[in-house]
C-alpha positions as CSV (number, residue, x, y, z in Angstrom):
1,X,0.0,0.0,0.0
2,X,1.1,3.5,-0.7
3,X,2.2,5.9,2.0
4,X,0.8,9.7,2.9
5,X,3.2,12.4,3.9
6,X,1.3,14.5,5.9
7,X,2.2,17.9,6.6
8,X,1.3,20.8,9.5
9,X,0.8,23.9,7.7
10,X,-1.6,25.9,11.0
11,X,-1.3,25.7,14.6
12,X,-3.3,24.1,16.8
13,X,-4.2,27.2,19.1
14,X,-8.0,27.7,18.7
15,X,-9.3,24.9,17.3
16,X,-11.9,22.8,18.6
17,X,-11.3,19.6,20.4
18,X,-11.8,17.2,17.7
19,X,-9.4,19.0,15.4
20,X,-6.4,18.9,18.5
21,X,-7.4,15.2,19.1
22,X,-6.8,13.8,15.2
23,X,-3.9,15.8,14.6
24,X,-2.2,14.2,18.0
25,X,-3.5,10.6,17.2
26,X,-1.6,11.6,13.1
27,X,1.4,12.9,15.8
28,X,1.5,16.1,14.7
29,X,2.2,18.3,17.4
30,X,4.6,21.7,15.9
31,X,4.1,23.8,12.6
32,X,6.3,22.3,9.7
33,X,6.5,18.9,11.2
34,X,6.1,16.1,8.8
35,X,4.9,12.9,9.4
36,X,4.3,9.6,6.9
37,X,1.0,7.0,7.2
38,X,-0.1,4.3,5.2
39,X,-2.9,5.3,3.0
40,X,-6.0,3.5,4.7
41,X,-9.8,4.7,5.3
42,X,-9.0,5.5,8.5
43,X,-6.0,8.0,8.4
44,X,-8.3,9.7,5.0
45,X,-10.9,10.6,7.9
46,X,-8.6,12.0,10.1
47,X,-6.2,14.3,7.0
48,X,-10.3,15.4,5.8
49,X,-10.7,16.8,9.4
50,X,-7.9,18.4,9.1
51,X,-7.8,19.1,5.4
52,X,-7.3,22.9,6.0
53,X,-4.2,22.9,8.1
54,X,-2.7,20.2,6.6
55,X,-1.0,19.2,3.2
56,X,-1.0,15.9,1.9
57,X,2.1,14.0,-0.6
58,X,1.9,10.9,-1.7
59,X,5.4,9.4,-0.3
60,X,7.4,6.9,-1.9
C-alpha cells in the first residue's frame, strides 16, 4: 500500500477539540512537522478533518 506524507501547515491554538485530538493521534504536534502514514480509510478521515491545516504527498 502507498504511504501519505502529511504535513502541519496551521497551529493548533483555537481549534476545537476534535481537530487537536486527530492531529495528535496523526502525531503532529509543531508547525512544519512532517509525518508519513499508510494510506487507509482510517487515516483519510482524520487528514479530511484536518484538510485545512494540513498538506498531503503521496510518499514513496
Amino acid at each position: 500500500m502507498a504511504n501519505l506524507k502529511i504535513t502541519l501547515h496551521h497551529g493548533l491554538v483555537n481549534r476545537n477539540a476534535k481537530q487537536r485530538a486527530t492531529a495528535q493521534s496523526l502525531g503532529l504536534r509543531k508547525i512544519g512537522q512532517t509525518v508519513v502514514r499508510e494510506d487507509t480509510p482510517a487515516v483519510r478521515g482524520m487528514v479530511n478533518v484536518l484538510r485545512h491545516l494540513v498538506t498531503v504527498e503521496e510518499a514513496d
